[in-house]
Backbone bond lengths (Angstrom), bond angles and torsions (degrees), N, CA, C in turn:
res aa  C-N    CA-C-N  psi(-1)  N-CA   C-N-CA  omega(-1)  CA-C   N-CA-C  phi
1 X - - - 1.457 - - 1.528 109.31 -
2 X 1.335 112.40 129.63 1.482 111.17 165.39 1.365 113.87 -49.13
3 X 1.638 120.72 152.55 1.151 133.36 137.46 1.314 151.80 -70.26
4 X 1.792 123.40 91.85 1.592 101.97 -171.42 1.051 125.43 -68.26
5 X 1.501 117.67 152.18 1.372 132.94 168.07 1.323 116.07 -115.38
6 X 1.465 119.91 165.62 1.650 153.86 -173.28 1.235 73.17 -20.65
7 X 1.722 101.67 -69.04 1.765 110.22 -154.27 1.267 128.20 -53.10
8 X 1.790 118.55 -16.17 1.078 150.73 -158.11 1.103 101.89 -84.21
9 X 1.855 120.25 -69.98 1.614 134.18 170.88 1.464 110.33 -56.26
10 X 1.378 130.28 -45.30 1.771 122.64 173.02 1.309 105.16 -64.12
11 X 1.355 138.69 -5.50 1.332 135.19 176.20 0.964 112.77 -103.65
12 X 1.226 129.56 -12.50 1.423 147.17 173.26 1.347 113.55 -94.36
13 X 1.233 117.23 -60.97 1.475 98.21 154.67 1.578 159.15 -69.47
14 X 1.241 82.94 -6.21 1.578 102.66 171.74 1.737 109.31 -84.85
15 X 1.503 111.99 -24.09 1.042 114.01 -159.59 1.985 99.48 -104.70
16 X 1.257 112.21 -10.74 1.711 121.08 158.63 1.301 102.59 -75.55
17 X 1.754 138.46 -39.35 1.042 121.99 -146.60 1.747 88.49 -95.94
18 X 1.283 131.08 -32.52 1.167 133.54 160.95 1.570 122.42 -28.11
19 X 1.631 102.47 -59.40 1.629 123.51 178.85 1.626 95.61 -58.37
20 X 1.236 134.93 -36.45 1.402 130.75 -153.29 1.811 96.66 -79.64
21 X 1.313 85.51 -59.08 1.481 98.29 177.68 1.264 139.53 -75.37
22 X 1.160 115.11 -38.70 1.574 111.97 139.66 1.793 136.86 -57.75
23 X 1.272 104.70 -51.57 1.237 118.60 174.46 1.298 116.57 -65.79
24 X 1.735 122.95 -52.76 1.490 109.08 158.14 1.694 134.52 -52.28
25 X 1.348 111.95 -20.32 1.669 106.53 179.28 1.581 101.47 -81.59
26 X 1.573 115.32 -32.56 1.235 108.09 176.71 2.040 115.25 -66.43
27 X 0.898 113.31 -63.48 1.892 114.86 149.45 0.891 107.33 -25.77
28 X 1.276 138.85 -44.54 1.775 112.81 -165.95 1.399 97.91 -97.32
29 X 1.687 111.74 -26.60 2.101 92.93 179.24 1.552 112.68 -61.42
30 X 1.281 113.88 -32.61 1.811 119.61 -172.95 1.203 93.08 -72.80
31 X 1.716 146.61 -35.41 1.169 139.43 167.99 1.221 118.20 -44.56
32 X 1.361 136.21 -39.71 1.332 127.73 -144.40 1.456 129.55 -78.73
33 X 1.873 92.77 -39.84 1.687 87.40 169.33 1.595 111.62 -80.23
34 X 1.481 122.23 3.55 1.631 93.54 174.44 1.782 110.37 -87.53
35 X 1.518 95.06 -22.09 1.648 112.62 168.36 1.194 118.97 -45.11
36 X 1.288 109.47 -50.61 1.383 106.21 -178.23 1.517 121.76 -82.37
37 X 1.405 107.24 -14.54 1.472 97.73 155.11 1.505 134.69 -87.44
38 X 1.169 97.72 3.91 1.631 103.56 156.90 1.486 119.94 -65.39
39 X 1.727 106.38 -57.31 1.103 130.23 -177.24 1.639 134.70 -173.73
40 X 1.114 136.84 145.70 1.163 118.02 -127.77 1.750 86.16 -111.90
41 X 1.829 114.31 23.53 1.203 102.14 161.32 2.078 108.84 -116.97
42 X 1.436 91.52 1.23 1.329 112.26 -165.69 1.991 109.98 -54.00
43 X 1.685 92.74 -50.80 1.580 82.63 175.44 1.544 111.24 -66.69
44 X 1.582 142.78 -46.33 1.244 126.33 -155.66 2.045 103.50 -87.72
45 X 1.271 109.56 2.09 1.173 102.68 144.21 1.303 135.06 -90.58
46 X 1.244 113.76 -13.18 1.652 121.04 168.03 1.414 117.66 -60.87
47 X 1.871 106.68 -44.52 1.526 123.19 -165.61 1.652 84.85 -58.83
48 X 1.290 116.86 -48.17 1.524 120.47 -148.03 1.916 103.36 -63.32
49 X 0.776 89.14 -44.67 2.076 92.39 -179.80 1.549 77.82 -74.83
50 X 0.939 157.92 -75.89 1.603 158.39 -144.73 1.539 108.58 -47.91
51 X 1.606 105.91 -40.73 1.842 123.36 -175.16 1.603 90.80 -69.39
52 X 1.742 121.57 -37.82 1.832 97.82 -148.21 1.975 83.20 -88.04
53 X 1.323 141.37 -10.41 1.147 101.51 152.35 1.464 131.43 -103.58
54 X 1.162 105.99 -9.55 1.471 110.45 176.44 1.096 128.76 -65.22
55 X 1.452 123.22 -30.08 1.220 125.64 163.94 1.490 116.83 -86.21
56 X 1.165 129.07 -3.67 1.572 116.43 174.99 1.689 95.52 -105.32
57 X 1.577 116.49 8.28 1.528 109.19 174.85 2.180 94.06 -98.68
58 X 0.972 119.25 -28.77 1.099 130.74 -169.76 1.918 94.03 -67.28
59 X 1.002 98.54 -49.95 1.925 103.91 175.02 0.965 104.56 -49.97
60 X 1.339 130.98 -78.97 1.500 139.49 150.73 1.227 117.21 29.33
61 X 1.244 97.74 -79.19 1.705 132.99 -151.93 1.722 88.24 -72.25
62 X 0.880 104.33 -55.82 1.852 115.47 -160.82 1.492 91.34 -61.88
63 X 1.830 130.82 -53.87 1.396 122.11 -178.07 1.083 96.62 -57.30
64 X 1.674 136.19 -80.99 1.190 122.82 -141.50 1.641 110.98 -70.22
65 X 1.840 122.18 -7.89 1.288 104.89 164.96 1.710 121.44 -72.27
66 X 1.080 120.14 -37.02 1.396 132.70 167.06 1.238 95.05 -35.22
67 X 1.500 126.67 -74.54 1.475 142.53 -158.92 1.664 100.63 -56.32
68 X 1.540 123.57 -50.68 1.213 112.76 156.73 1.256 134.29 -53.26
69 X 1.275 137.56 -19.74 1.767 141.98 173.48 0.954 74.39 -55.76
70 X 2.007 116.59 -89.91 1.130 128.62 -128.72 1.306 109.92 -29.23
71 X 1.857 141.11 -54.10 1.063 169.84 -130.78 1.743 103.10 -89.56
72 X 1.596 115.40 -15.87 1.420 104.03 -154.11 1.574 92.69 -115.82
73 X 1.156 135.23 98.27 1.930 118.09 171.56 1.410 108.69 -52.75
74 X 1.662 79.30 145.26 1.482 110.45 -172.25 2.039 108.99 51.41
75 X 1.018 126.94 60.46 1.455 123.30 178.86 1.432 117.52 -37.24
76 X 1.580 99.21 -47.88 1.350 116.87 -152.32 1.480 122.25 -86.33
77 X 1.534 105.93 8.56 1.448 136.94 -143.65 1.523 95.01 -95.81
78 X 1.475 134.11 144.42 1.745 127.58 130.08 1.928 91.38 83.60
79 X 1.275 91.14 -167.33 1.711 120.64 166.91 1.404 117.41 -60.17
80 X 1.970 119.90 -19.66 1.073 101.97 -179.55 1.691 100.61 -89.58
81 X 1.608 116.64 -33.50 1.034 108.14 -176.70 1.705 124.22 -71.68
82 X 0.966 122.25 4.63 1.466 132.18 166.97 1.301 116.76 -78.49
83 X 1.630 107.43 -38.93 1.441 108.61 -169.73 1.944 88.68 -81.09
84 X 0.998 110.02 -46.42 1.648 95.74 -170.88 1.297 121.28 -65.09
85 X 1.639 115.90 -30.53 1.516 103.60 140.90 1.595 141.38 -20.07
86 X 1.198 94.33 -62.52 1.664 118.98 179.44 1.339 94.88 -39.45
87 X 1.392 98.12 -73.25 1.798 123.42 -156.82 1.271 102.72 -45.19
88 X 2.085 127.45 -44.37 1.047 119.74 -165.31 1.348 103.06 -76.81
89 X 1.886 125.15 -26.44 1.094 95.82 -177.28 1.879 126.23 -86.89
90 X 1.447 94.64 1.59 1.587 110.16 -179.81 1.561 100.94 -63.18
91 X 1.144 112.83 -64.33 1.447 133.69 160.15 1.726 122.85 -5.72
92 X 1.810 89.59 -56.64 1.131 98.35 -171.62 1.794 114.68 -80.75
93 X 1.288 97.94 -39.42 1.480 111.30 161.53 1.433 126.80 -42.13
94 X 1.254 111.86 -39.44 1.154 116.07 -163.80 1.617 110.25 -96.10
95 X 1.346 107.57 -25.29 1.744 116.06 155.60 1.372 97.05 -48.88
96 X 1.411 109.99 -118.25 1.721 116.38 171.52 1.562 128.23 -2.17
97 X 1.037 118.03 -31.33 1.332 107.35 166.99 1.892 113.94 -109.48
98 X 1.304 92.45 21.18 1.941 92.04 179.44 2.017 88.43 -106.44
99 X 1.568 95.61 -33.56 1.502 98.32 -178.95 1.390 113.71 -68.58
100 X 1.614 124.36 -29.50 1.247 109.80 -158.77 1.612 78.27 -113.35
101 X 0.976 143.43 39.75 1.522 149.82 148.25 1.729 88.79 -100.31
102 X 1.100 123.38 -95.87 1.202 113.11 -170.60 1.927 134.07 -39.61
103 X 0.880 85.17 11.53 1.961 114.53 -176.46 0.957 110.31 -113.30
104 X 1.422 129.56 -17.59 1.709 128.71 -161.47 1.256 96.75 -106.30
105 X 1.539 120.42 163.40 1.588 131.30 -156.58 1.588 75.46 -143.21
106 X 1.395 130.51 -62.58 1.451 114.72 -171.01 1.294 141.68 -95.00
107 X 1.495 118.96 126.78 1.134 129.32 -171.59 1.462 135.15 7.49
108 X 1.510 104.01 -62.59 1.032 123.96 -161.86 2.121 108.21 -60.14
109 X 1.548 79.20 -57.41 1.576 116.26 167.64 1.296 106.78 -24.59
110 X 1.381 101.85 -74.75 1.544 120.49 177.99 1.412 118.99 -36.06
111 X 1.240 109.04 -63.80 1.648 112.86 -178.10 1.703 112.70 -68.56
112 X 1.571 112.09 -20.92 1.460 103.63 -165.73 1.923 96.65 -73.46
113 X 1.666 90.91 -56.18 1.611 110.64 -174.39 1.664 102.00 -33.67
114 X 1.794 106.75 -61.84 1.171 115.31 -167.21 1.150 120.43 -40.49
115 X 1.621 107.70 -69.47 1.450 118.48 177.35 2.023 118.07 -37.81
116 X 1.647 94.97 -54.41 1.641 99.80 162.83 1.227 120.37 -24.53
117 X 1.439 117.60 -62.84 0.752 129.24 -165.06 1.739 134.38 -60.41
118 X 1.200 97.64 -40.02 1.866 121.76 -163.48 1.999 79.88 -99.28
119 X 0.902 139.50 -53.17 2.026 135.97 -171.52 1.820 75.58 -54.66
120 X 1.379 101.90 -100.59 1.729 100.25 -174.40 1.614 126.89 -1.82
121 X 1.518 113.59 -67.99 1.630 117.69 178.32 1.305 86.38 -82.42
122 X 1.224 176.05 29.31 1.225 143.19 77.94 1.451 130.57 -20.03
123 X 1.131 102.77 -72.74 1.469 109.33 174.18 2.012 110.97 -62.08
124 X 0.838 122.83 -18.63 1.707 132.49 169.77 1.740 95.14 -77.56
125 X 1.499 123.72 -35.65 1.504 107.05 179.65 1.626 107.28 -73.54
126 X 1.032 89.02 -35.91 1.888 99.53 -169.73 1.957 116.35 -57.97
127 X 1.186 86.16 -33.86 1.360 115.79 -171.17 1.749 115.52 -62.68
128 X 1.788 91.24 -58.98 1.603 129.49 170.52 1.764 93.11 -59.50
129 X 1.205 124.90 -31.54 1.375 88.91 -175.09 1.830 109.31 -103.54
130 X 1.252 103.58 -20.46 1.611 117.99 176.36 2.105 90.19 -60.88
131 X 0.744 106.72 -54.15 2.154 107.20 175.79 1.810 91.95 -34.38
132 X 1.860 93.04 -77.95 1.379 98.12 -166.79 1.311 119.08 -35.62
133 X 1.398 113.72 -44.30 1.828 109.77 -165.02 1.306 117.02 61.28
C-alpha cells in the first residue's frame, strides 16, 4: 500500500473542498425547478444552507491552493505558470460572481451571475487538474 503524505492530505483536501463547491452549485442548479415547485421560497432557502458550506469550502480551496503554489518551484514560470494564472483568475471570477449571485434579488441577475458562476468553477476544476498533470 502506498504511503500518504502532507502532500497527499492538502490534495485531498483541497480536492473535497473543490467537490463541495463545485459539485454542490452543480446539485443545486438541477434542484431548482423541482424547488420551485414546492415553493417559490424553496430554492433561495436551499442556496441559504448551500452559502454556510459553500462558502467556508470556497476558503478552503483558496488556502489549500496557495498551499499548493507554495510546493511547486518557480510557479509562475513557462506554460505552467500561465495556466495558473488563468486558474487564479478563473478562481477569482467565479468567487464574485457566486457572491453577486448570492446578492441578487432579480431574476435576471440570478441566472446571469449563476450561470457565471458554475462555467467559471468549472473551468477552475479543469484547470486544477491540467496544473496537477
Amino acid at each position: 500500500m502506498l504511503h500518504p503524505t502532507l502532500g497527499t492530505l492538502r490534495l485531498f483536501v483541497h480536492v473535497l473542498a473543490a467537490t463541495v463547491w463545485v459539485g454542490g452549485q452543480l446539485t443545486l442548479a438541477g434542484l431548482v425547478p423541482s424547488l420551485r415547485r414546492v415553493s417559490a421560497d424553496a430554492p433561495r432557502a436551499a442556496a441559504r444552507r448551500f452559502n454556510r458550506i459553500a462558502w467556508p469550502a470556497f476558503a478552503v480551496l483558496v488556502a489549500t491552493g496557495i498551499w499548493n503554489v507554495t510546493q511547486v518551484p518557480h510557479p509562475f514560470e513557462g506554460a505552467y505558470g500561465a495556466t495558473l494564472a488563468l486558474k487564479i483568475a478563473v478562481v477569482g471570477v467565479a468567487g464574485v460572481a457566486a457572491w453577486l449571485h448570492s446578492t441578487s434579488r432579480r431574476p435576471r441577475s440570478l441566472a446571469v451571475f449563476g450561470a457565471v458562476s458554475g462555467v467559471a468553477a468549472l473551468a477552475a476544476l479543469f484547470l486544477g487538474v491540467l496544473l496537477a498533470g
